[in-house]
OpenMM code with the backbone's topology and positions (N, CA, C; nanometers):
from openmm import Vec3, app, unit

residues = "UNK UNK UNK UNK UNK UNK UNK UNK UNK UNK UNK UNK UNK UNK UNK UNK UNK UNK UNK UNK UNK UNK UNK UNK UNK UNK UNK UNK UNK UNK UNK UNK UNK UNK UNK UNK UNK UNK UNK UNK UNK UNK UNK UNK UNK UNK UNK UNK UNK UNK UNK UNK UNK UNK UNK UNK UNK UNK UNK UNK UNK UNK UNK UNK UNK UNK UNK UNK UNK UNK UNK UNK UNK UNK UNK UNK UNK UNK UNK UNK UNK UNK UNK UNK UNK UNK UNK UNK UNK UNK UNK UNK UNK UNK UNK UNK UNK UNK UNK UNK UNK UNK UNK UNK UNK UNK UNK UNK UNK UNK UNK UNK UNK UNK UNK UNK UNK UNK UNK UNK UNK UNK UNK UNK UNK UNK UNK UNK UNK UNK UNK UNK UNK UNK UNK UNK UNK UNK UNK UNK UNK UNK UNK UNK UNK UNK UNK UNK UNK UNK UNK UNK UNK UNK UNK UNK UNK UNK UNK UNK UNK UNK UNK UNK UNK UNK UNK UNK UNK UNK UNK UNK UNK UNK".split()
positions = [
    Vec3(-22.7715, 5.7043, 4.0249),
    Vec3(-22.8309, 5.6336, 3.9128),
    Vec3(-22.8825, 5.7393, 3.8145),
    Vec3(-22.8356, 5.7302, 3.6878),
    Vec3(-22.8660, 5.8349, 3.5991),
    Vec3(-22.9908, 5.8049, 3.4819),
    Vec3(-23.0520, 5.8583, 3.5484),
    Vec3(-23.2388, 5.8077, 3.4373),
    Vec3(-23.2414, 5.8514, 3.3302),
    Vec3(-23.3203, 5.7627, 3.2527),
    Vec3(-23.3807, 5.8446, 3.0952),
    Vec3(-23.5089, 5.8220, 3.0967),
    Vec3(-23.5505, 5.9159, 3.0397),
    Vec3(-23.7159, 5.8948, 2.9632),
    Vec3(-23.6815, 5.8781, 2.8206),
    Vec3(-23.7022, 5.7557, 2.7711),
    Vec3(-23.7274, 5.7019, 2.6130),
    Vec3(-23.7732, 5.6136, 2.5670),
    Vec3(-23.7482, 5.5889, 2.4331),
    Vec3(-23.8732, 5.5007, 2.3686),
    Vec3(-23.8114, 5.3297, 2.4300),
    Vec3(-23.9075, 5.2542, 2.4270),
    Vec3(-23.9171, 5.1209, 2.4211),
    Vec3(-23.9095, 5.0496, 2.3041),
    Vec3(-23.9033, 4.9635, 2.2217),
    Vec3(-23.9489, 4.9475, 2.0797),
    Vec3(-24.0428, 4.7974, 2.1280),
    Vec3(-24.1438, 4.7885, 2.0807),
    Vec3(-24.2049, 4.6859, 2.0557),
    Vec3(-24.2875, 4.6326, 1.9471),
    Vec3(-24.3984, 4.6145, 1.9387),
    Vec3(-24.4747, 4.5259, 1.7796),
    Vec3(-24.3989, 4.4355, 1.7477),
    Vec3(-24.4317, 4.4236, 1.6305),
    Vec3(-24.3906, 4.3102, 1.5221),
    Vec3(-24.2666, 4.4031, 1.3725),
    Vec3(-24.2430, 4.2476, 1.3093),
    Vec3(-24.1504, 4.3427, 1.2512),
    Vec3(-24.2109, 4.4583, 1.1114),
    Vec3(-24.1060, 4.5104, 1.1019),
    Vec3(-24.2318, 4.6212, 0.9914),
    Vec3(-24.2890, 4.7035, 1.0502),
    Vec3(-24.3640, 4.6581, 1.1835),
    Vec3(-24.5041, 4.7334, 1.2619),
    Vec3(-24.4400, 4.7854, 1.3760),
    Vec3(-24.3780, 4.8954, 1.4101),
    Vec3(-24.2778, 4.9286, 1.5176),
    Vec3(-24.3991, 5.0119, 1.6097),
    Vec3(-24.4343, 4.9949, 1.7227),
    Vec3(-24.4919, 5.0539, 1.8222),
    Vec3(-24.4067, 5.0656, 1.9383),
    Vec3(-24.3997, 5.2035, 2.0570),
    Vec3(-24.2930, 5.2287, 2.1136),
    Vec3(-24.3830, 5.2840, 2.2524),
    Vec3(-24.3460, 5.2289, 2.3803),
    Vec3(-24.3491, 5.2189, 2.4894),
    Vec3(-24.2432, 5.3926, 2.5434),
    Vec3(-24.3507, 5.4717, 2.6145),
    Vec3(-24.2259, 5.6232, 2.6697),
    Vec3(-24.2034, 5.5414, 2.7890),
    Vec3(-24.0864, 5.5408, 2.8499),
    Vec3(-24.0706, 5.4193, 2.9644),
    Vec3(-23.9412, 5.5566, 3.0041),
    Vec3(-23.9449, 5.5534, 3.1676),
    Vec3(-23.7903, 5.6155, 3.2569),
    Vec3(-23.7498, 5.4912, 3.2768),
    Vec3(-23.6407, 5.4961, 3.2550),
    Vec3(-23.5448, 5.3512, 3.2954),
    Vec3(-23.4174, 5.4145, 3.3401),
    Vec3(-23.2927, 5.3137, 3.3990),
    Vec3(-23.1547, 5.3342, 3.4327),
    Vec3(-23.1324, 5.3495, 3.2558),
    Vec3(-22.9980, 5.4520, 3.2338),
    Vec3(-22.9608, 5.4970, 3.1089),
    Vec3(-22.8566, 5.2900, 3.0974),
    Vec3(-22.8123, 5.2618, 3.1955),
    Vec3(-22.7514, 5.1161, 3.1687),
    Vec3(-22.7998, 4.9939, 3.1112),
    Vec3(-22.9664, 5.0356, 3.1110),
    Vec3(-23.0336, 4.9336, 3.0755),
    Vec3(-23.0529, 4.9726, 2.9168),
    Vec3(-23.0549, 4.8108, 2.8415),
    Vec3(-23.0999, 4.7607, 2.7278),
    Vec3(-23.2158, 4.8369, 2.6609),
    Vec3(-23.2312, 4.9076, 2.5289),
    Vec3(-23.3443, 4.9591, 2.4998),
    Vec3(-23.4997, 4.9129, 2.5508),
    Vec3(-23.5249, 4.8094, 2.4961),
    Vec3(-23.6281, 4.7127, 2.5174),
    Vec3(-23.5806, 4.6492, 2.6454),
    Vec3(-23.5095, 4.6588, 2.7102),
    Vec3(-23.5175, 4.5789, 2.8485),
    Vec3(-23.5911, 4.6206, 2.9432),
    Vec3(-23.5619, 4.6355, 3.1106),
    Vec3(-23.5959, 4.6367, 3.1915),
    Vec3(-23.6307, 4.8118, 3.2457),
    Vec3(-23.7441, 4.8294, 3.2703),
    Vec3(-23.7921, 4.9488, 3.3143),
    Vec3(-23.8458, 5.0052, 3.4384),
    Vec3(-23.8651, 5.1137, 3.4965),
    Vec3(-23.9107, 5.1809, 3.5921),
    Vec3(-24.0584, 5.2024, 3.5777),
    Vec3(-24.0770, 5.2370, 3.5394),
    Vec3(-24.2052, 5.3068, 3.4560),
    Vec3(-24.2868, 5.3190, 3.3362),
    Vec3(-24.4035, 5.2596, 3.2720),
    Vec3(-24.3687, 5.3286, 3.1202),
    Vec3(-24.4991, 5.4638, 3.1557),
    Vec3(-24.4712, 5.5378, 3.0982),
    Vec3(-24.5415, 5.6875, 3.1045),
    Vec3(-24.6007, 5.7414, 2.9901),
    Vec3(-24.6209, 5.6422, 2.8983),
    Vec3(-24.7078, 5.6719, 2.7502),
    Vec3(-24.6489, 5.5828, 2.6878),
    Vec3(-24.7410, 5.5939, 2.5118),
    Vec3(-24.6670, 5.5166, 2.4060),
    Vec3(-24.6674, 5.6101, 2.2583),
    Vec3(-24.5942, 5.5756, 2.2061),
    Vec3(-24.6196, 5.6411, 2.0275),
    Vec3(-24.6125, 5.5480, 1.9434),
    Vec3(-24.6867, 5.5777, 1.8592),
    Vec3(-24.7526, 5.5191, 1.7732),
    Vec3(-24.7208, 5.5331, 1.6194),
    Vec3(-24.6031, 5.5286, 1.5526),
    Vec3(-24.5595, 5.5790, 1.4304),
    Vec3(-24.6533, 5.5632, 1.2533),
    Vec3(-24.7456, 5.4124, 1.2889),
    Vec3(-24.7850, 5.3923, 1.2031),
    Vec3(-24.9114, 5.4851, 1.1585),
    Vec3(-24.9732, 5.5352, 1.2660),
    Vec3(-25.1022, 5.6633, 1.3231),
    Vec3(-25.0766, 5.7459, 1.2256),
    Vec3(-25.1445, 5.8403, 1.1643),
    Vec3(-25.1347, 5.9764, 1.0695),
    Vec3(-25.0797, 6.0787, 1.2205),
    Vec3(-25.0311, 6.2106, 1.1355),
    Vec3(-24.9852, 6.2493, 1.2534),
    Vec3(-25.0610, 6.3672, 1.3367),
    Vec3(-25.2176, 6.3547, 1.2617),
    Vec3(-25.3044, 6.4448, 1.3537),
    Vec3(-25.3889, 6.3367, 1.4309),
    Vec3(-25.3770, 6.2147, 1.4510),
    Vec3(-25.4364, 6.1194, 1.5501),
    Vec3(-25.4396, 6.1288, 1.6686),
    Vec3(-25.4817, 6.1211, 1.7460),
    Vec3(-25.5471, 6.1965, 1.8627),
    Vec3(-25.4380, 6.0664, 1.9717),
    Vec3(-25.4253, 5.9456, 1.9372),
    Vec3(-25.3638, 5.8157, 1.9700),
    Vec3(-25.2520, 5.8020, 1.9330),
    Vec3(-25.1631, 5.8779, 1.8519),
    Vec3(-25.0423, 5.8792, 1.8117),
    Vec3(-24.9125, 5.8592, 1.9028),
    Vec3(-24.9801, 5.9723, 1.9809),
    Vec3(-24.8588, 5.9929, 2.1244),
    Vec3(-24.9296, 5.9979, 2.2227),
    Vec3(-24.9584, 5.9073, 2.3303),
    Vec3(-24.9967, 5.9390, 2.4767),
    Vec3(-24.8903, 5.9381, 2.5834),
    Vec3(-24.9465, 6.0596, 2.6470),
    Vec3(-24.8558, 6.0975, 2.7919),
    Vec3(-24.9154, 6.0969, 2.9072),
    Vec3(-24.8369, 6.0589, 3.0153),
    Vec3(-24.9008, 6.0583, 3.1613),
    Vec3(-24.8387, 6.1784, 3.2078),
    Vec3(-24.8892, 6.2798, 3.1557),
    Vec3(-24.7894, 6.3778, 3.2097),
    Vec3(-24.7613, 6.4808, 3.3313),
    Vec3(-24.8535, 6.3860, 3.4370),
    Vec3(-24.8137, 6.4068, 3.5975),
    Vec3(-24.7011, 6.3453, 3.6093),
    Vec3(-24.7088, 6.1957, 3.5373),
    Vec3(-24.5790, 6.1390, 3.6389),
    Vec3(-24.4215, 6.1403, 3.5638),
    Vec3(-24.4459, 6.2306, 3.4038),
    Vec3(-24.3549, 6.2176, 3.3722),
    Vec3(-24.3089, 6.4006, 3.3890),
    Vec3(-24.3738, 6.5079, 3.4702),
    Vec3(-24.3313, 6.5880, 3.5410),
    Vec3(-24.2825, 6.5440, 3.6533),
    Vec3(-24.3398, 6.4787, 3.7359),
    Vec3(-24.2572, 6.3884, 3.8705),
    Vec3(-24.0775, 6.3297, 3.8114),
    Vec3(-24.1023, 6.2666, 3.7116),
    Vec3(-23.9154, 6.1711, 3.6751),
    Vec3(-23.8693, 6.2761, 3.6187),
    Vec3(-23.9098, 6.3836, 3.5803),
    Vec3(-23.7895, 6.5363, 3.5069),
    Vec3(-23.7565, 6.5844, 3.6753),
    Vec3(-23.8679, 6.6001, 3.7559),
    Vec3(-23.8009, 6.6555, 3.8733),
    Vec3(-23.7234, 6.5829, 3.9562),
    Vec3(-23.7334, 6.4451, 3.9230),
    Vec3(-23.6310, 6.3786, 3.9896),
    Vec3(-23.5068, 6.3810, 3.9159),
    Vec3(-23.4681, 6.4267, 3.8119),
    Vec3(-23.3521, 6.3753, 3.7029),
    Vec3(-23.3683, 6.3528, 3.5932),
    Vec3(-23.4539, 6.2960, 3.5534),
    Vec3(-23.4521, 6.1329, 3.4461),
    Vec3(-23.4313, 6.3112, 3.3516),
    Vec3(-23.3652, 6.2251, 3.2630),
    Vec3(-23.3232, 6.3320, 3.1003),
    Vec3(-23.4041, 6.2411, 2.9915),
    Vec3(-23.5191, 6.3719, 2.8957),
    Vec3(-23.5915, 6.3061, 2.8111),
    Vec3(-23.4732, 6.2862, 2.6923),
    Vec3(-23.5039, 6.1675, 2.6278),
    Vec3(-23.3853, 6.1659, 2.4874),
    Vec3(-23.4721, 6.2603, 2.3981),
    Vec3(-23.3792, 6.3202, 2.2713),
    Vec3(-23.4343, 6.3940, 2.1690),
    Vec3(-23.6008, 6.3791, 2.1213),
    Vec3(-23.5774, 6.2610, 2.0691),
    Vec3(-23.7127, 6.2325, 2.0389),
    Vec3(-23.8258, 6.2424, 2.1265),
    Vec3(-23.8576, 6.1966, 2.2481),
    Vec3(-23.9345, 6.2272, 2.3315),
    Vec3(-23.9414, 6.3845, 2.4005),
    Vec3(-23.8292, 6.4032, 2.4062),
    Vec3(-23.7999, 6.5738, 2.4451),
    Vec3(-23.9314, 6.6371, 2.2988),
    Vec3(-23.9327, 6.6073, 2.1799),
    Vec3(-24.0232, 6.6637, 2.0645),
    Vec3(-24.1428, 6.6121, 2.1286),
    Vec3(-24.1716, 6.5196, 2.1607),
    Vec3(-24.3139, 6.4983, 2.2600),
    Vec3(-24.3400, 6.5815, 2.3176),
    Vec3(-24.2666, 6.5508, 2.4446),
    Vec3(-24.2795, 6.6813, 2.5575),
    Vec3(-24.3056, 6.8013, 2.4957),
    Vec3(-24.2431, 6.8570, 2.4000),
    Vec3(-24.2616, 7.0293, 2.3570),
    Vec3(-24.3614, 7.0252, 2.3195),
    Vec3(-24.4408, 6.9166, 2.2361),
    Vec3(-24.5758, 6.9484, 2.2151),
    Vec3(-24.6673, 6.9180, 2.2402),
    Vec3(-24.6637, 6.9077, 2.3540),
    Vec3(-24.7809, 6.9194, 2.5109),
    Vec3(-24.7542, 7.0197, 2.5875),
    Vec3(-24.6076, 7.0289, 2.6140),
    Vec3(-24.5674, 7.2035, 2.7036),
    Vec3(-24.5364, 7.1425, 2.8166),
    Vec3(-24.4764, 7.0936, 2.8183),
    Vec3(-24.4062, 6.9787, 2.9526),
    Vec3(-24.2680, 7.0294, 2.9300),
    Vec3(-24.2300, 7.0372, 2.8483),
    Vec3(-24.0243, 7.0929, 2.8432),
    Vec3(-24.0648, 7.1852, 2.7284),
    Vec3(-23.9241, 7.2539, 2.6807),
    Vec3(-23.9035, 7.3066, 2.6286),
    Vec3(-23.7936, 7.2606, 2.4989),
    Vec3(-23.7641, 7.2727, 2.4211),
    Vec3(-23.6562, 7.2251, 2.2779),
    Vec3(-23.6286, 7.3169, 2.2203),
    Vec3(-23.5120, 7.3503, 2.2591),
    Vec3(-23.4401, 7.4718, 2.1818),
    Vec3(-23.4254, 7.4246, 2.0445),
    Vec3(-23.5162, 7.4952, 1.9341),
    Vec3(-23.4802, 7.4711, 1.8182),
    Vec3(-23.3660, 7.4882, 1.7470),
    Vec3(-23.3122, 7.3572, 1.6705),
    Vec3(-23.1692, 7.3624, 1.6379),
    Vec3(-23.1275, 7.4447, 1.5044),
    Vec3(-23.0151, 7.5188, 1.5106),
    Vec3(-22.9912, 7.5827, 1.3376),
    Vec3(-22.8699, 7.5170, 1.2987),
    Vec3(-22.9276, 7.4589, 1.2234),
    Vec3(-22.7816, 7.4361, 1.1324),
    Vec3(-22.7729, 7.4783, 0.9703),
    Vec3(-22.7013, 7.6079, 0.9546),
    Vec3(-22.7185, 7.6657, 0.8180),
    Vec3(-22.6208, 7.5972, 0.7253),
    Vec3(-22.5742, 7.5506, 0.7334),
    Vec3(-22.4672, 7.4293, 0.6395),
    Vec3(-22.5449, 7.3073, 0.6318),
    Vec3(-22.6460, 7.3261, 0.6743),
    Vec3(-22.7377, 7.1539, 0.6210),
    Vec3(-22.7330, 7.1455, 0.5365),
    Vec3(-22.7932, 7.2527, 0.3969),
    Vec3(-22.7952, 7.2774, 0.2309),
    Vec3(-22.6446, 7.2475, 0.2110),
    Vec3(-22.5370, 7.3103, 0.2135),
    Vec3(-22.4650, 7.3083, 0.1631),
    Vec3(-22.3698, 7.1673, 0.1085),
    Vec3(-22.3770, 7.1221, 0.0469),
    Vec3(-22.2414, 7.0201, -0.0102),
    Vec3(-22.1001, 7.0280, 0.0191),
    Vec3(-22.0622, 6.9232, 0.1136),
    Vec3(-21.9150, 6.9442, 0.1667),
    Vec3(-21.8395, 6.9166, -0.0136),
    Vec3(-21.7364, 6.9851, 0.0512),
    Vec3(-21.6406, 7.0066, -0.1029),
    Vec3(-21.5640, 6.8556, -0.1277),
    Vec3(-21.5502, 6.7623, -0.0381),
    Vec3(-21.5057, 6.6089, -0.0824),
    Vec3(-21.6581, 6.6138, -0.1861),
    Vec3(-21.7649, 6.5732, -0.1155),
    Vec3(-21.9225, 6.5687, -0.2083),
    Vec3(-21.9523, 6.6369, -0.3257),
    Vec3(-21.9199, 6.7428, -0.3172),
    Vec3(-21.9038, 6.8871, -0.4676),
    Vec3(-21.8308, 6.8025, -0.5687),
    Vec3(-21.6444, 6.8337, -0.5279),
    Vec3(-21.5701, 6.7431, -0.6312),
    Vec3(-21.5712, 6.5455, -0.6957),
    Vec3(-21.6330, 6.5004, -0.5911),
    Vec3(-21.6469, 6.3627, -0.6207),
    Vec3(-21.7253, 6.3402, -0.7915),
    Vec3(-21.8910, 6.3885, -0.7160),
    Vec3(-21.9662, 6.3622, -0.8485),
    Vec3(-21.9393, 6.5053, -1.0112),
    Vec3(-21.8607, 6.5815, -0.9688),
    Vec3(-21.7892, 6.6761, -1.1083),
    Vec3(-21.6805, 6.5538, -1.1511),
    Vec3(-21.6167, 6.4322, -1.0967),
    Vec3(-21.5195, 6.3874, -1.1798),
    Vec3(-21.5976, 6.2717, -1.1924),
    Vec3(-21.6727, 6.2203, -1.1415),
    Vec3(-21.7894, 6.1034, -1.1775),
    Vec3(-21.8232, 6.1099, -1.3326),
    Vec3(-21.8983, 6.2262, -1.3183),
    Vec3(-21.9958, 6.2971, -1.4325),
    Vec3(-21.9360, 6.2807, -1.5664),
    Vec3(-21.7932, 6.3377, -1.5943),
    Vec3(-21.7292, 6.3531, -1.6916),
    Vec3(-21.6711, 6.2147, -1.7178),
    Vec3(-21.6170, 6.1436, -1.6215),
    Vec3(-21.5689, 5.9994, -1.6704),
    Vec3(-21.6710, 5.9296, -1.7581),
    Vec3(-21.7918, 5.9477, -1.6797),
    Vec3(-21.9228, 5.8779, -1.7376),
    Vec3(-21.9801, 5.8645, -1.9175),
    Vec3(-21.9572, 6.0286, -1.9543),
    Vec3(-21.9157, 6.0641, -2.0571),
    Vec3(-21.8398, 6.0339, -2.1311),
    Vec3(-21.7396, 6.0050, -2.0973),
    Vec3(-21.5616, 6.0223, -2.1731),
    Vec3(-21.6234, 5.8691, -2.1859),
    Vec3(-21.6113, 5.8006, -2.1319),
    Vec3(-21.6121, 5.6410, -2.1796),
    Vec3(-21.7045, 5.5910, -2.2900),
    Vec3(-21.8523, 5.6147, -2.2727),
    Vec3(-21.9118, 5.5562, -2.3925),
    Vec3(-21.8354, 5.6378, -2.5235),
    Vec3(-21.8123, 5.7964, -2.4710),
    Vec3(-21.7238, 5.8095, -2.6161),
    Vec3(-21.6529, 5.7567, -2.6660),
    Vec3(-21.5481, 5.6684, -2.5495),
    Vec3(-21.4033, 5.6330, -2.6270),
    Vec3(-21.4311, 5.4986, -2.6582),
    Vec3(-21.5704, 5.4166, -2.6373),
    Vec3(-21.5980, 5.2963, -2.6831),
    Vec3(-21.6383, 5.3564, -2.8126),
    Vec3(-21.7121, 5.3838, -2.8387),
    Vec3(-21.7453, 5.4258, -2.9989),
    Vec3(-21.6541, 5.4378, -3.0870),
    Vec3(-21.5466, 5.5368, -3.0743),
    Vec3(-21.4544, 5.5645, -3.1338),
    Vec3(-21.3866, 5.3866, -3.1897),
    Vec3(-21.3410, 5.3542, -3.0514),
    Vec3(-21.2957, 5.2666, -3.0527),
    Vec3(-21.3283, 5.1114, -3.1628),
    Vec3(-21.4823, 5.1078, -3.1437),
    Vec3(-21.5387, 5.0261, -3.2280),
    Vec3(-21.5591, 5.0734, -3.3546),
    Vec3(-21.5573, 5.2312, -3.4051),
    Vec3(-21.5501, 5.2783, -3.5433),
    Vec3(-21.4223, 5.2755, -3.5872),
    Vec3(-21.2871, 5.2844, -3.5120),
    Vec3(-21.1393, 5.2607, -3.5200),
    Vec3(-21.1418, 5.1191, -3.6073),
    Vec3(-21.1493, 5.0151, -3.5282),
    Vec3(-21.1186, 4.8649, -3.5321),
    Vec3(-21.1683, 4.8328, -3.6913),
    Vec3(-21.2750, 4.8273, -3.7597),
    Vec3(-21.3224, 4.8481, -3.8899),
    Vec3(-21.1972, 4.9278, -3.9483),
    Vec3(-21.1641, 5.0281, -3.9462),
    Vec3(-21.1126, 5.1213, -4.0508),
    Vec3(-20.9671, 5.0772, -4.0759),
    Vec3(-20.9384, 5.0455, -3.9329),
    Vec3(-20.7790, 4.9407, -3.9263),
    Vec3(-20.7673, 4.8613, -4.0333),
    Vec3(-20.8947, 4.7861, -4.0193),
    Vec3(-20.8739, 4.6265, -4.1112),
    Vec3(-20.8753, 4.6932, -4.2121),
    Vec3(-20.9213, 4.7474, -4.2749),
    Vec3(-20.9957, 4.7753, -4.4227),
    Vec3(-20.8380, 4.8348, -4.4375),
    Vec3(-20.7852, 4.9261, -4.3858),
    Vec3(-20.6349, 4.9063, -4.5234),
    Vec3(-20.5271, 4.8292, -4.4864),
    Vec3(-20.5494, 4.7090, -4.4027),
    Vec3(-20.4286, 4.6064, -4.3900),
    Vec3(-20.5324, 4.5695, -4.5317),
    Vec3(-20.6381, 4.5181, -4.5315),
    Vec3(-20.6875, 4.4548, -4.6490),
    Vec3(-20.6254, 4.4844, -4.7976),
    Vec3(-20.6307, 4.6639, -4.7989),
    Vec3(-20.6035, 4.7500, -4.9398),
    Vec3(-20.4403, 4.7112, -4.9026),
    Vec3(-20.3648, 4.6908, -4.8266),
    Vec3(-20.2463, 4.6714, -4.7960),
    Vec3(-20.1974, 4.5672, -4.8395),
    Vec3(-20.2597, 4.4317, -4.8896),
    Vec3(-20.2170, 4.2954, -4.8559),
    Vec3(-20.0708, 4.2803, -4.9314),
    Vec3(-20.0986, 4.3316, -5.0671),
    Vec3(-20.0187, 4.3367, -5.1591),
    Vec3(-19.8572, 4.3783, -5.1220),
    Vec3(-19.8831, 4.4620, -5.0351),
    Vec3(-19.7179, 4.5834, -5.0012),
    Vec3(-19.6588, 4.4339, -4.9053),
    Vec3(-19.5309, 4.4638, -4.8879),
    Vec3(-19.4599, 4.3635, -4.7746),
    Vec3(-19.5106, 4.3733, -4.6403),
    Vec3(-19.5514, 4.4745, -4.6347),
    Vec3(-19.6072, 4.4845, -4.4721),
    Vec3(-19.7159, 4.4218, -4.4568),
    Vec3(-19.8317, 4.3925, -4.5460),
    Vec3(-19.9454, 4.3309, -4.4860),
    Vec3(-19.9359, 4.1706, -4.4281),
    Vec3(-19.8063, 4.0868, -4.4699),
    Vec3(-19.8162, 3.9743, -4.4213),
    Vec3(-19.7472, 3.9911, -4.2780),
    Vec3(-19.7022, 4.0718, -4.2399),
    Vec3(-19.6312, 4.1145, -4.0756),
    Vec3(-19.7592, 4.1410, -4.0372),
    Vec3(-19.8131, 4.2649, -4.0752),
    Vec3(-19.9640, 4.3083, -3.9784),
    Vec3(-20.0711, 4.1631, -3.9835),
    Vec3(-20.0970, 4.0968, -4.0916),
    Vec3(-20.1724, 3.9836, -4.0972),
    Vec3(-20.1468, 3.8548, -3.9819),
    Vec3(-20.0356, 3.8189, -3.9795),
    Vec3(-20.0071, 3.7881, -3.8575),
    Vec3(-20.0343, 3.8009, -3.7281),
    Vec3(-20.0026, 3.8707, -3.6664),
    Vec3(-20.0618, 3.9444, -3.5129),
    Vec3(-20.2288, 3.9297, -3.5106),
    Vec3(-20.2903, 3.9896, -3.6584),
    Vec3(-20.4356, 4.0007, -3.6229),
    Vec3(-20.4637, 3.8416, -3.6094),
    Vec3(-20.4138, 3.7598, -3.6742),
    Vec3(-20.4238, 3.6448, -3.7280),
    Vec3(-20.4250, 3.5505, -3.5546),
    Vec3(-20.3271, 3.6315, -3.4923),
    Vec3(-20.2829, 3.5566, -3.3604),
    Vec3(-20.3643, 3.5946, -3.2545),
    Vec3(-20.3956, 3.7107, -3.3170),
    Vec3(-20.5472, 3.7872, -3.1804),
    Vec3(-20.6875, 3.7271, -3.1844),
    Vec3(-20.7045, 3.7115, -3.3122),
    Vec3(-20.8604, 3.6665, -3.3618),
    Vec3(-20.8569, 3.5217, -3.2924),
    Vec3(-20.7730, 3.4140, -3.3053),
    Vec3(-20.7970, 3.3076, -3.1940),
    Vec3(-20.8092, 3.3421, -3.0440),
    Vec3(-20.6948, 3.4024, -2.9961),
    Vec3(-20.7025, 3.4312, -2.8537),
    Vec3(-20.8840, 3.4623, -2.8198),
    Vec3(-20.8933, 3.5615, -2.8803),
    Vec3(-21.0051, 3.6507, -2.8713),
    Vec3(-21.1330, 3.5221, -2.8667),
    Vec3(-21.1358, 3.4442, -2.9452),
    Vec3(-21.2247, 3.3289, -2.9663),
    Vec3(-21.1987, 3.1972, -2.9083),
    Vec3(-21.1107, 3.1958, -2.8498),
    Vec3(-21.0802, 3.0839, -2.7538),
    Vec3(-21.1632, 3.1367, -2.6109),
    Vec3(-21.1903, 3.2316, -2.5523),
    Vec3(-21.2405, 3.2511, -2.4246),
    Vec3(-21.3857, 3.2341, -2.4279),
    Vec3(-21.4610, 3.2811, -2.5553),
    Vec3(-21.5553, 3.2727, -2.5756),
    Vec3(-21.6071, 3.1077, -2.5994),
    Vec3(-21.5256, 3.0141, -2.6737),
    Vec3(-21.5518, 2.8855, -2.6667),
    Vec3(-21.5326, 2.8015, -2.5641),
    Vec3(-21.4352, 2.8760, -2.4558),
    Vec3(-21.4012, 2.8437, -2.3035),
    Vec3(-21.5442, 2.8281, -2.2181),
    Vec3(-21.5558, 2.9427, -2.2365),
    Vec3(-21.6850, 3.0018, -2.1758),
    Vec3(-21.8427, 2.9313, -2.2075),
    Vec3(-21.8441, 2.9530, -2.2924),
    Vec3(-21.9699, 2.8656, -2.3841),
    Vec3(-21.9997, 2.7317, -2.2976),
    Vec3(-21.8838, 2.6677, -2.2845),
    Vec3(-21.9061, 2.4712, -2.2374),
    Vec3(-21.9099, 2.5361, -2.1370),
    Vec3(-21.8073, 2.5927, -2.0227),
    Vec3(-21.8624, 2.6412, -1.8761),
    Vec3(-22.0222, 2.6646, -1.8402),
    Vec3(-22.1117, 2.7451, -1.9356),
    Vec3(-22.2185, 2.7824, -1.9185),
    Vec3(-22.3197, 2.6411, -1.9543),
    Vec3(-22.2584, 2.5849, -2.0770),
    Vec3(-22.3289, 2.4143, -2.0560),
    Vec3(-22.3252, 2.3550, -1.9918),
    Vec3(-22.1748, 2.3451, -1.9122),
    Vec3(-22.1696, 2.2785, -1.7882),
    Vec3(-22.2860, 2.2965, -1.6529),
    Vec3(-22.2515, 2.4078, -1.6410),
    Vec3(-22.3748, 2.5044, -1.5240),
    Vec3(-22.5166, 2.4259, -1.5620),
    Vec3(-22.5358, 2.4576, -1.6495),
    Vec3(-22.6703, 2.3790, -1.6857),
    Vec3(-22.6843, 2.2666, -1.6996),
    Vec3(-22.6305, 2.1682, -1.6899),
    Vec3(-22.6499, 2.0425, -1.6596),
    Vec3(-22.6451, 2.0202, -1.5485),
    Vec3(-22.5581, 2.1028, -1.4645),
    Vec3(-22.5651, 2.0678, -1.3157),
    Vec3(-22.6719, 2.1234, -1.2328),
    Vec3(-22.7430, 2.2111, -1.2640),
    Vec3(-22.8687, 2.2447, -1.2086),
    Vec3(-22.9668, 2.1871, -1.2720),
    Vec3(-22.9567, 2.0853, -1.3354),
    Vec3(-23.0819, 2.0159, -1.3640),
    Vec3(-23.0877, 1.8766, -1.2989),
] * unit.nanometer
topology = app.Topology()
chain = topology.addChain("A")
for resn in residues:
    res = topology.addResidue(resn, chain)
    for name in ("N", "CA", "C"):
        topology.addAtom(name, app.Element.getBySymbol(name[0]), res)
């Protein structure tokens, strides 16, 4: 039977208070236990004297029988002097994997590029009309007049689509 020493979770929700319990590693977090051998206390400041309690005769007794503390409680233990925790290095923590680096460099610039090309776009549309207008006269302005002629409904049909949809909505929630 392969033991652990770890947390329990109990309280309420929001309010997490945690039971140090040796149990079978098969059993359910919060389920069924051997022992509990202290509690921690997360909501506590962390020089509270009540934060973390240990029984730490009997949880020297379940290390000499087996039981393996999980991480978190293993940081208990080290700071009482009950085990030991090889402090971990990981020098690539700082660093930004290069998928993460290149993602937000092509984010960034799209972000940019677009309100530009709306602007443009909406200073374009004005300057268009204005010489089909100076145009009307030449043969071509009744070809170009056309099309705009056929867009400006489209364009205003969705919006009058739309409009009664949103009246609709509102009558039905009332």
């Amino acid at each position: 039977m392969a033991l652990k020493i770890r947390l329990a979770r109990g309280g309420s929700k929001k309010r997490p208070y945690y039971r140090i319990v040796v149990t079978d590693v098969r059993n359910p977090r919060d389920g069924r236990f051997i022992e509990k051998l202290g509690t921690y206390n997360p909501l506590l400041p962390k020089d509270h004297k009540e934060r973390v309690t240990l029984q730490n005769e009997r949880i020297s007794y379940w290390m000499g029988v087996g039981a393996k503390p999980t991480d978190r409680v293993l940081r208990f233990l080290d700071a009482e002097g009950l085990a030991k925790r090889d402090p971990r290095n990981n020098p690539k923590k700082a660093i930004p994997k290069k998928e993460v680096e290149e993602a937000p460099a092509e984010e960034a610039p799209a972000a940019e590029e677009a309100p530009a090309a709306e602007a443009p776009a909406v200073e374009e549309a004005p300057a268009e009309e204005a010489p089909a207008v100076e145009e009307a006269p030449a043969e071509e302005a009744p070809a170009e007049e056309a099309p705009a002629a056929e867009e400006a409904p489209a364009e205003e049909a969705p919006a009058v689509e739309e409009a009664p949809e949103a009246e609709a909505g509102d009558e039905e929630t009332k």
